[in-house]
C-alpha positions as CSV (number, residue, x, y, z in Angstrom):
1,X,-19.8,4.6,20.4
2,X,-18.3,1.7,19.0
3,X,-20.6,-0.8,20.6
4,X,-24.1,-2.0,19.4
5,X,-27.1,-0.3,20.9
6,X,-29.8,-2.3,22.4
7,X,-31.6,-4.7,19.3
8,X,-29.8,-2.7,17.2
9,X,-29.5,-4.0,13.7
10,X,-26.0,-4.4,11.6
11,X,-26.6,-2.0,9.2
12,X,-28.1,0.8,11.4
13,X,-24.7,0.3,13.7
14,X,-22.1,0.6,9.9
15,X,-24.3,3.5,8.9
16,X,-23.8,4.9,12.4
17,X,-20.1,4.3,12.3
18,X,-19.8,6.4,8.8
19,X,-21.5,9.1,10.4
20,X,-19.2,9.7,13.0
21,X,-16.3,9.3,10.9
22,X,-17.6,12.2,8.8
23,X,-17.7,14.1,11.8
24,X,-14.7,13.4,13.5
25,X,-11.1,12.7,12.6
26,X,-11.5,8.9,12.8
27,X,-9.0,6.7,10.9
28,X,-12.5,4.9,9.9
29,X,-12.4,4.2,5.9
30,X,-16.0,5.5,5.9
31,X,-16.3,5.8,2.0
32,X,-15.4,2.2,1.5
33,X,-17.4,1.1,4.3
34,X,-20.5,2.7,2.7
35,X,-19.7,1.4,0.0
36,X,-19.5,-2.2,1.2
37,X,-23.1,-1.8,2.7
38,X,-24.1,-0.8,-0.9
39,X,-23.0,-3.7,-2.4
40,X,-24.6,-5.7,0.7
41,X,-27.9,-4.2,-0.1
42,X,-28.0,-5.1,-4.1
43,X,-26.7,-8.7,-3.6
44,X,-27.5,-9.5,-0.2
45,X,-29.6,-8.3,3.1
46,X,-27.8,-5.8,5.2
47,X,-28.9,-7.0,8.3
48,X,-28.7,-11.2,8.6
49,X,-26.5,-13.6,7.8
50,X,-23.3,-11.9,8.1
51,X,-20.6,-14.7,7.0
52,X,-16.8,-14.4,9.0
53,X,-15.4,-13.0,5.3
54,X,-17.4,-10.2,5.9
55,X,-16.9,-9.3,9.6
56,X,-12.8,-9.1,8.2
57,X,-14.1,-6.6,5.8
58,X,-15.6,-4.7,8.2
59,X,-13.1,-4.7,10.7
60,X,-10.2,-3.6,8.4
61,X,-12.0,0.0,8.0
62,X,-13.2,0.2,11.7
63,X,-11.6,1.3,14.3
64,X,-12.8,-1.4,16.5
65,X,-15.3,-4.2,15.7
66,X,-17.7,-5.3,18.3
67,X,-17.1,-8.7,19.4
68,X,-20.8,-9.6,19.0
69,X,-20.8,-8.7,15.4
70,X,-21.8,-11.5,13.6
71,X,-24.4,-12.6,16.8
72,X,-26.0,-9.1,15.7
73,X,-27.1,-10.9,11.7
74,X,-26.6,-14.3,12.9
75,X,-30.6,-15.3,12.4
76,X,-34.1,-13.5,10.3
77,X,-36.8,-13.1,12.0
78,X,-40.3,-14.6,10.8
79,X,-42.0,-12.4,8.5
80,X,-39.0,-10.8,7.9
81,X,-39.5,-7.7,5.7
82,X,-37.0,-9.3,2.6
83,X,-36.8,-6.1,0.6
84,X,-33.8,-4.0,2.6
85,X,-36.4,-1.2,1.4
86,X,-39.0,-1.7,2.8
87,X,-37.7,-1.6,6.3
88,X,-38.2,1.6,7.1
89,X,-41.0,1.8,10.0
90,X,-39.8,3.2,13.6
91,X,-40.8,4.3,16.5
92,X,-41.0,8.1,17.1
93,X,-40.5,8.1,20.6
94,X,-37.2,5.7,20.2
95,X,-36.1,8.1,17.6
96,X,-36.0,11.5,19.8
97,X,-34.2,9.7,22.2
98,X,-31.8,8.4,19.8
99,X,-31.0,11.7,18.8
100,X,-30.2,13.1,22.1
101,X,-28.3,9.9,22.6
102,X,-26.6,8.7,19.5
103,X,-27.4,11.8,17.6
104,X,-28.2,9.2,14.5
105,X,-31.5,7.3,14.7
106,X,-30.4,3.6,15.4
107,X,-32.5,1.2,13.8
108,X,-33.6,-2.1,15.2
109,X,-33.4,-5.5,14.5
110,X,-37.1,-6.4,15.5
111,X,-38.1,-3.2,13.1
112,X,-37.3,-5.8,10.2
113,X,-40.5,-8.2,11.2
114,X,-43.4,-7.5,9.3
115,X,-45.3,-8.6,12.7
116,X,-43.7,-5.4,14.5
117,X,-45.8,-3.1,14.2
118,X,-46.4,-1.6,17.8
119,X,-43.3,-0.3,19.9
120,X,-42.5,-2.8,22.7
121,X,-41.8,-0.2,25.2
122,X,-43.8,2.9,24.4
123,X,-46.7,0.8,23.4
124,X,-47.4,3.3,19.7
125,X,-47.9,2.6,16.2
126,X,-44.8,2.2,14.6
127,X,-44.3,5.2,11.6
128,X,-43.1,4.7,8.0
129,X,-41.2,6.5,5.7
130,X,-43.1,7.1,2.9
131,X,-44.3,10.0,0.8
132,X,-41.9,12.9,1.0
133,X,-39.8,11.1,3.7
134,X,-39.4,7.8,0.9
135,X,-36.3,6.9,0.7
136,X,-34.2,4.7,-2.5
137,X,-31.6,3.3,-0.6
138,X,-31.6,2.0,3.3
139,X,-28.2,4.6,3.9
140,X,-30.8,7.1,3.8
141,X,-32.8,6.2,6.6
142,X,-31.6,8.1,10.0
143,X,-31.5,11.4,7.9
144,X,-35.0,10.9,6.3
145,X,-36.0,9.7,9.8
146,X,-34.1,12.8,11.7
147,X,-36.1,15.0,9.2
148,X,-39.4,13.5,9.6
149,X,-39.0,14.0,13.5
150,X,-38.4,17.8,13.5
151,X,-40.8,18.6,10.8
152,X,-44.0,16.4,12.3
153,X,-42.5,18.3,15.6
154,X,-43.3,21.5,14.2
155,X,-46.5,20.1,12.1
156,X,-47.5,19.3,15.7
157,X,-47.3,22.6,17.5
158,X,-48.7,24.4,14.8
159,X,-51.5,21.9,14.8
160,X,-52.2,22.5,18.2
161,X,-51.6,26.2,17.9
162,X,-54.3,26.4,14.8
163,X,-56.6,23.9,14.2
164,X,-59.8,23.9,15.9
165,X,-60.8,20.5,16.9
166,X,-63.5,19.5,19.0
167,X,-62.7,17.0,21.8
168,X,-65.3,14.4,21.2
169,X,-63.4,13.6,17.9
170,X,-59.8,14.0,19.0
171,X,-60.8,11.9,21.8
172,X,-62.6,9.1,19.8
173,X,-59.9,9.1,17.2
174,X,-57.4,8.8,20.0
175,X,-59.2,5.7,21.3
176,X,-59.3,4.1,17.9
177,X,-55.9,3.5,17.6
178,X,-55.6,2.9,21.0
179,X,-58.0,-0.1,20.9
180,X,-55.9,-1.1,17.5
181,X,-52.3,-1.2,19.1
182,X,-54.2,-3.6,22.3
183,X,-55.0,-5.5,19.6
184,X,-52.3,-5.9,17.7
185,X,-49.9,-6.0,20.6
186,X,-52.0,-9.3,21.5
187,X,-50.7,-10.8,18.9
188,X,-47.2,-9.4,18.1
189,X,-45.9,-10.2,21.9
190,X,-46.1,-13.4,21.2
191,X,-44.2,-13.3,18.2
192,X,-41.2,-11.4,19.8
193,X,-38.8,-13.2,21.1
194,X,-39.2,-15.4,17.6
195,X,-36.4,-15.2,15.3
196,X,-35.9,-18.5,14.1
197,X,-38.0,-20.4,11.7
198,X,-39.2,-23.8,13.1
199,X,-40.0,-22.2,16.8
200,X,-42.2,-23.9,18.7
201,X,-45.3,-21.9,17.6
202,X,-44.6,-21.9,13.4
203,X,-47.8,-23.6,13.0
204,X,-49.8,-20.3,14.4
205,X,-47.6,-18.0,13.5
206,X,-48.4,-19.4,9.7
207,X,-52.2,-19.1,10.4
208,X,-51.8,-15.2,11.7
209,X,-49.2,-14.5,8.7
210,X,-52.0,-16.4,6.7
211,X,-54.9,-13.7,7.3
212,X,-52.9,-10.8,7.5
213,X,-51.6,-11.7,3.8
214,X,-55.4,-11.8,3.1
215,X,-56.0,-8.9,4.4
216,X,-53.2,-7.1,3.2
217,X,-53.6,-8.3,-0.4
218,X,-53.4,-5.5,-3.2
219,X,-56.4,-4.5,-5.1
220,X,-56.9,-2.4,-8.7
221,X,-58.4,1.1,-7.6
222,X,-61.3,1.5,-9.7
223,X,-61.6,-2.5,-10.5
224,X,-61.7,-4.0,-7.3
225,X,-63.2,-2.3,-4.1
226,X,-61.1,-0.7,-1.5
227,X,-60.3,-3.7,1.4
228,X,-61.3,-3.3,4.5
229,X,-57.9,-2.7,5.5
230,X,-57.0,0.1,3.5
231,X,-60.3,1.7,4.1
232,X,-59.8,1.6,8.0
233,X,-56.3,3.2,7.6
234,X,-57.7,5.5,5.3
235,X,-60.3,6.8,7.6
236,X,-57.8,6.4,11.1
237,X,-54.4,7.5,9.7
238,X,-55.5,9.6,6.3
239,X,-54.8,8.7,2.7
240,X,-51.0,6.8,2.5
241,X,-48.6,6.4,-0.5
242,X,-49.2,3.3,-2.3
243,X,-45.9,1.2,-2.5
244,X,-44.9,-1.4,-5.2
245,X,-46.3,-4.1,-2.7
246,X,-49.5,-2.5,-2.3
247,X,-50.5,-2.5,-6.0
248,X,-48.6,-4.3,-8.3
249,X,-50.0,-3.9,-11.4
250,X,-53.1,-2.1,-12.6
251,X,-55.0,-5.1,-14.3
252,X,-58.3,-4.9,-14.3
253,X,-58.8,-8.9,-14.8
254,X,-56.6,-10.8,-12.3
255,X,-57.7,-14.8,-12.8
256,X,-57.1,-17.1,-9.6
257,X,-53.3,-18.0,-10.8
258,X,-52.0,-14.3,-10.6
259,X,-53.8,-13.7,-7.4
260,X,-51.9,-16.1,-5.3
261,X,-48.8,-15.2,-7.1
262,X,-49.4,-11.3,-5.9
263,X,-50.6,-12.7,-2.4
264,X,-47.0,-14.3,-1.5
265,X,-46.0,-10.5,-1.5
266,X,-48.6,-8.9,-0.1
267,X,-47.8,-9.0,3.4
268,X,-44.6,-7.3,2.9
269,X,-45.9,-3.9,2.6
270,X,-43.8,-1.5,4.0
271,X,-46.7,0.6,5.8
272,X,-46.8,-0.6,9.4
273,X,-50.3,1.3,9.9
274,X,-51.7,-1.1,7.3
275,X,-49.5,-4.3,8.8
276,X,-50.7,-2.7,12.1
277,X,-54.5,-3.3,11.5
278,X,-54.7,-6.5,9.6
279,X,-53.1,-8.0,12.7
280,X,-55.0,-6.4,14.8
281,X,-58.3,-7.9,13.2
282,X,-56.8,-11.0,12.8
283,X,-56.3,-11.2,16.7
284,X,-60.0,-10.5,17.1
285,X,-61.0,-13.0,14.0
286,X,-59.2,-15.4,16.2
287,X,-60.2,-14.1,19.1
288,X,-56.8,-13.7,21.2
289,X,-56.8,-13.1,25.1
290,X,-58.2,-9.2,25.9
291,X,-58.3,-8.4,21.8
292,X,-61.9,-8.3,21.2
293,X,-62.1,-6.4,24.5
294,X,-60.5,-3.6,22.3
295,X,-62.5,-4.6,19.6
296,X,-65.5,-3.5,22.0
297,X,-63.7,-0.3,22.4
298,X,-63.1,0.2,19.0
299,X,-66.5,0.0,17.4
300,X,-67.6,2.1,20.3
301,X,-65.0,4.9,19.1
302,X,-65.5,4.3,15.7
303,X,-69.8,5.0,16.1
304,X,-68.8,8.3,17.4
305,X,-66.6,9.2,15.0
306,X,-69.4,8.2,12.0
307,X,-67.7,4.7,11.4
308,X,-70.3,1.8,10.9
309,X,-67.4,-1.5,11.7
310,X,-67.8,-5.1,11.8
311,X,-68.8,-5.9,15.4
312,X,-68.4,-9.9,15.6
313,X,-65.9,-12.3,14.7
314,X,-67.6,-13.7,11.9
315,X,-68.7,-10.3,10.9
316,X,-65.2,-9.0,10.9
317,X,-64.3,-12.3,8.4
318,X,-66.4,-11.4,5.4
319,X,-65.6,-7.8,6.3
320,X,-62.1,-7.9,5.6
321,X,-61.9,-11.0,3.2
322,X,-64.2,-9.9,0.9
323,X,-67.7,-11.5,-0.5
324,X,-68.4,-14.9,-1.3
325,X,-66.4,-16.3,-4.2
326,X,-64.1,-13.4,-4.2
327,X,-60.3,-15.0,-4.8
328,X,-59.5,-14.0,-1.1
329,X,-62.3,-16.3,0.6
330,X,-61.4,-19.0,-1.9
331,X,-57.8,-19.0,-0.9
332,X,-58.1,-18.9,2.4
333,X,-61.0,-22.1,2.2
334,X,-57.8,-23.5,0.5
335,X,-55.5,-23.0,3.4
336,X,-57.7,-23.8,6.3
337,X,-58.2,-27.3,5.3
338,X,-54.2,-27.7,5.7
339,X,-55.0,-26.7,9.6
340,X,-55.1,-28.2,13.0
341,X,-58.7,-29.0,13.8
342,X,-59.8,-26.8,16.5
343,X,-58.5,-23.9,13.9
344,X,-60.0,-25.5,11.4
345,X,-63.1,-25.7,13.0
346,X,-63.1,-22.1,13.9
347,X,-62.3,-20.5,10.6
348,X,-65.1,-22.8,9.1
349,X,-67.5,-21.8,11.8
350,X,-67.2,-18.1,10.7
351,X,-67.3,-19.2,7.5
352,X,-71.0,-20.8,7.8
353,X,-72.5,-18.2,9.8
354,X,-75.6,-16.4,9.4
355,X,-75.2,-14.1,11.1
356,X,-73.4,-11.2,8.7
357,X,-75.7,-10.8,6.0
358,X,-78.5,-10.5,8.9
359,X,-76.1,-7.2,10.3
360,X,-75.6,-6.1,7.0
361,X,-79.3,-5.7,6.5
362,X,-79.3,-3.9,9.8
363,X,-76.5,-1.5,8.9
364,X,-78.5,-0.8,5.6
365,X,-81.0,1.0,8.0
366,X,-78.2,2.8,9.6
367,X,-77.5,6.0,9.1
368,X,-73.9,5.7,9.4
369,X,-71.2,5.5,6.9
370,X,-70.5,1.7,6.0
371,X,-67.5,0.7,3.9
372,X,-68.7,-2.9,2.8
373,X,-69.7,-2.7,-0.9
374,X,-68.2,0.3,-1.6
């Protein structure tokens, strides 16, 4: 198994190579070949930009080198996760069959873009490991991954086995994150044959990547309230690690300056649910073919599950940007004005509508729970 799998990334197909030398009697070096990717990963990125010096390096303790190496790291991806770290979101369903396959988990390429955040082929939420499946180096990876698999495996049959659930919520629940991935996946298949920076559609790809940073920007629990991001993962997919990204620092008084400064890293979270949801509302904020479709479907689900959500467009913007004069509305009046027109246009549009605070006075009379304000 010399040769690359399908997408799969540089480092995934080295730490795949070590595995089987361990296993086999291979002449592989696989001790200084692990140790190559280790100093890859503290000066470098393990995945792109692979030079010629370092496909020699690489071939000398190989058996055999494929002869698309270097095409494998020759270009990032936009919204390329930087931190080697924090690239540890998969599939599930591409895992098990890795197993069976590969026996190793191979990790790929596109699961280094911040914008992939649904499976292409199974059409899921991409996982993360986090929590007790965290791991401190990127070598780590297939066996935290292998032992996530069997253990939410076993999670699951015992869940079904034990817990008493009633339908109407299972089934609700299972529509919410249904109508999230349609969303999402709106967006995110149009970013996926994008690898280059400078493609032909930068200019919208900078708009998405700009409200998803929004979105995704960190918050001081207990200063700030909870975004409307973390809330809706927090209610969908249950109460997640926070990582470095998510908060940087617990200060309670964050002045315009440091706010952008922490913005130009918020998007990197490692969580896909979170990346996962901020593009989904950004595809209905900008109202992408079929999204708000699924947006329909999603506030549907989420009434019968006892979630009040934003149920318009403009709604949805001072949902998940916060209030009026808050530091993420005022960067983002900022960054609009730098816009084409007809986006432009639109974002301001949103902006000047009146018709939020007349829903929010309607949801006050609601019985339901409503996050806004909290």
């Amino acid at each position: 198994m010399t040769d690359f799998a399908e997408d799969e990334s540089i480092s995934s197909w080295i730490y795949r190579q070590t595995v089987y030398a361990r296993q086999t009697t291979a002449t592989t070096d696989w001790p200084l070949l692990l140790s190559f990717l280790r100093e890859k990963e503290l000066t470098g990125d393990i995945d792109f930009h692979y030079s010629k010096q370092d496909a020699e390096v690489v071939s000398r303790l190989v058996n055999v080198l494929p002869s698309n190496f270097l095409d494998q790291g020759i270009s990032a991806p936009l919204w390329l996760l930087s931190d080697n770290r924090s690239r540890v979101s998969f599939c599930s369903l591409c895992v098990e069959r890795d197993l069976l396959v590969f026996r190793v988990p191979v990790w790929r390429r596109s699961w280094s873009a911040g914008w992939c955040v649904v499976c292409p082929e199974h059409k899921i939420p991409m996982a993360t490991l986090q929590g007790l499946y965290g791991v401190l180096r990127t070598e780590d990876r297939h066996k935290s991954v292998s032992r996530y698999f069997l253990e939410s495996r076993d999670r699951r049959t015992r869940s079904a086995e034990n817990r008493e659930i009633s339908v109407k919520d299972s089934s609700c629940h299972s529509r919410q994150i249904q109508a999230l991935v349609g969303m999402a996946w709106s967006l995110q298949r149009l970013f996926f044959p994008t690898t280059e920076v400078g493609g032909h559609n930068q200019q919208f790809f900078e708009i998405v990547l700009d409200m998803c940073g929004a979105m995704l920007r960190f918050y001081t629990p207990g200063a700030e309230g909870e975004t409307y991001v973390q809330w809706i993962c927090r209610q969908i997919f249950g109460r997640e690690p926070l990582a470095a990204f998510d908060v940087p620092a617990k200060i309670t008084n964050v002045d315009y300056e440091q706010f952008c400064m922490y913005l130009e890293q918020s998007a990197q979270t490692p969580s896909a649910h979170k990346r996962m949801i901020a593009l989904a509302l950004t595809a209905c904020i900008l109202e992408a073919d079929s999204a708000y479709q699924y947006w329909d479907d999603f506030v549907v689900a989420s009434r019968q599950c006892g979630m009040l959500v934003a149920d318009s467009p403009d709604w949805l913007y001072c949902a998940a940007l916060g209030p009026v004069g808050s530091h993420a509305r005022r960067w983002h009046l900022n960054r609009i004005r730098e816009y084409p027109p007809l986006f432009r246009d639109h974002f301001l549009q949103l902006i000047n509508s009146s018709m939020p605070s007349a829903k929010l006075k309607a949801a006050s009379r609601d019985t339901l729970y409503f996050p806004i304000g909290e």
